[in-house]
N, C-alpha and C positions, 0 to 999 in steps of 0.2 A: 401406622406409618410403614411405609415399604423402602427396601431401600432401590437405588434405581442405576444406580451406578457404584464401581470400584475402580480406581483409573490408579495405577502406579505415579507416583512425583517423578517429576521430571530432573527433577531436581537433586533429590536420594532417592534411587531405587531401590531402599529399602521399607521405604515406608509409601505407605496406600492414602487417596484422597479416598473418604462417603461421601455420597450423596445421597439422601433422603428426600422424596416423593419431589424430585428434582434437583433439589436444595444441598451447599457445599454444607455439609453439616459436622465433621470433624476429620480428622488423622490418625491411623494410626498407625502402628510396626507391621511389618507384612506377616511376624509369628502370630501375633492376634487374629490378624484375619483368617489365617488359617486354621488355628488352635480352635477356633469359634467357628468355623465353618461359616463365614459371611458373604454373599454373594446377592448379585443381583435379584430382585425377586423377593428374598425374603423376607418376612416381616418383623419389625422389631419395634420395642417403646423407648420411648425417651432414658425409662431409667437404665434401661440395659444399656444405650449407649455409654453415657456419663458412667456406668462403671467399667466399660469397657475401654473409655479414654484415661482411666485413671488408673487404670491396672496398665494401659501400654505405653503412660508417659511417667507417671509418676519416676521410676527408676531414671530413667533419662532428665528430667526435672530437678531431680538431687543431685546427679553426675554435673551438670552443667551449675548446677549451685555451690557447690565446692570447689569447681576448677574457678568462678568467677571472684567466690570470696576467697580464695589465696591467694592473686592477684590483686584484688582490689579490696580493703577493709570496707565494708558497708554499716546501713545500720539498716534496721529490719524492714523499716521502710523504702531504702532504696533494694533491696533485694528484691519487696514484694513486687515493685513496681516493673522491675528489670524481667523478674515472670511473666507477669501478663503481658509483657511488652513483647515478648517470646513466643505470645499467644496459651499459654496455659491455662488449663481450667480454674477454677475457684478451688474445689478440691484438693487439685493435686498441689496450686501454690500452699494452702495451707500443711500440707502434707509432711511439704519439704521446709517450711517455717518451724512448724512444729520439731521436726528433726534436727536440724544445723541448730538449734538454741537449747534439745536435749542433749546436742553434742559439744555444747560450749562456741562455737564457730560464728556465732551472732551475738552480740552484746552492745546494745546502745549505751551505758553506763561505760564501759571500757572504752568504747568507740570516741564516746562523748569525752572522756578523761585527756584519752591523746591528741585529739583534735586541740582542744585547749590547749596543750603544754606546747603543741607543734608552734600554732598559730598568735598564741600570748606575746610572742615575741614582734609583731607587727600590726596586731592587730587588740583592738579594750574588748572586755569582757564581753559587752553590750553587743558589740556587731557580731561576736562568736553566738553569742546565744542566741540570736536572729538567723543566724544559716543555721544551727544546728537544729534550730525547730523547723528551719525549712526543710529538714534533712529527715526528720519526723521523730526528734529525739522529745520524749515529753516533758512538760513541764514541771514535774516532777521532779525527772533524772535532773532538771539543769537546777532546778531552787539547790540542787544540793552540793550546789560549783559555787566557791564565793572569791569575790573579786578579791586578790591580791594587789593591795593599793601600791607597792613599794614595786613591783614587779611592773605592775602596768605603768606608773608614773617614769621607770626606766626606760623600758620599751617607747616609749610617746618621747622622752627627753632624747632618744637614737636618734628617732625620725627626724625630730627638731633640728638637733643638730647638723643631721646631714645635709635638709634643708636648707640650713644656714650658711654651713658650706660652701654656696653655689649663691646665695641670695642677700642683699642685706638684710641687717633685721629694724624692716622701716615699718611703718604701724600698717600700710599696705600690704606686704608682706605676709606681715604677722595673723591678720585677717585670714589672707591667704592659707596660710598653713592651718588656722584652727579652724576653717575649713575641711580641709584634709583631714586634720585629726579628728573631730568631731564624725565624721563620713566612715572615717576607720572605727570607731563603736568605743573612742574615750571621752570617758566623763568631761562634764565642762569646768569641776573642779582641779581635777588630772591637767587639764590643756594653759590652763589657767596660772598655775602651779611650775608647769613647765616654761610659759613664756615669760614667767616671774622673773625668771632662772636670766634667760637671755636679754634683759630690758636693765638689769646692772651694770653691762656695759655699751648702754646704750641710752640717748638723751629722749628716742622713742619711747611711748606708751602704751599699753597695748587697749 
């Protein structure tokens, strides 16, 4: 393989497009290119490149993963995906996985803890643990989350209420809402239990 071209971005002119035997073939810092002496003409293999993207992004890679995850709690799945989306190699994502989780800074288990406590309060157990495996929390970490019946049945009796609020509590209605509830990830025991609660003062049945 040769390489065929070196074009500065347009973009940052600090950093250089390759081109290989025509082909956009990576980026890097303009210190590598130099440091390496790379220029048109010369020849190069595959592995030399790939270590030569990984030593001029990797540092830039973890810069931008830190500034991301102090802003935004992730879990390691959305982190990893936010890299490659960044266009990073394989390499260097795991590079900086690997670091941010020896540095405490990634925890699906922590992540997964407050997500819950946040979200418990409008939403059952069930649809939490639907996003958060969407979120790529495993199934592991969430077996080890267990419904708090007393909490969740509160949370649903809110809803209810507020519902109520605004709605009569007619067996239409009530469909309606355990709808909703059911939709928000509470039990049909839970939902059940709560329209119990509201059907007392009312000639309605649910």
């Amino acid at each position: 393989m040769v390489i065929t071209e070196i074009s500065v971005q347009k973009k940052n002119k600090k950093r250089c497009n390759v081109y290989v035997d025509g082909v956009f073939t990576c980026a890097l810092d303009n210190f590598t290119v130099l440091k390496n002496g790379l220029k048109a003409g010369r020849e190069i293999t595959t592995e030399e490149l790939e270590e030569l993207s990984f030593e001029s992004e990797k540092d830039k890679a973890l810069s931008y993963a830190f500034d991301y995850i102090s802003k935004y709690f992730k879990t390691e799945k959305q982190l990893k995906d936010k890299l490659y989306e960044k266009g990073y190699m394989r390499s260097v994502v795991e590079y900086v996985l690997g670091k941010v989780k020896e540095y405490g800074y990634v925890s699906d288990e922590t992540y997964a803890k407050a997500y819950i406590e946040n979200g418990s309060k409008k939403k059952g157990m069930k649809l939490l643990k639907y996003e958060l495996k969407g979120k790529g929390v495993s199934e592991k970490i969430l077996e080890s989350f267990e419904t708090d019946d007393e909490s969740e049945e509160k949370a649903c009796f809110a809803f209810a209420e507020k519902f109520f609020q605004k709605n009569e509590p007619s067996r239409e209605n009530k469909r309606k809402l355990y709808q909703r509830l059911y939709s928000r990830g509470f039990s049909y025991d839970t939902i059940s239990a709560v329209l119990d609660k509201f059907s007392e003062d009312s000639d309605e049945e649910f």
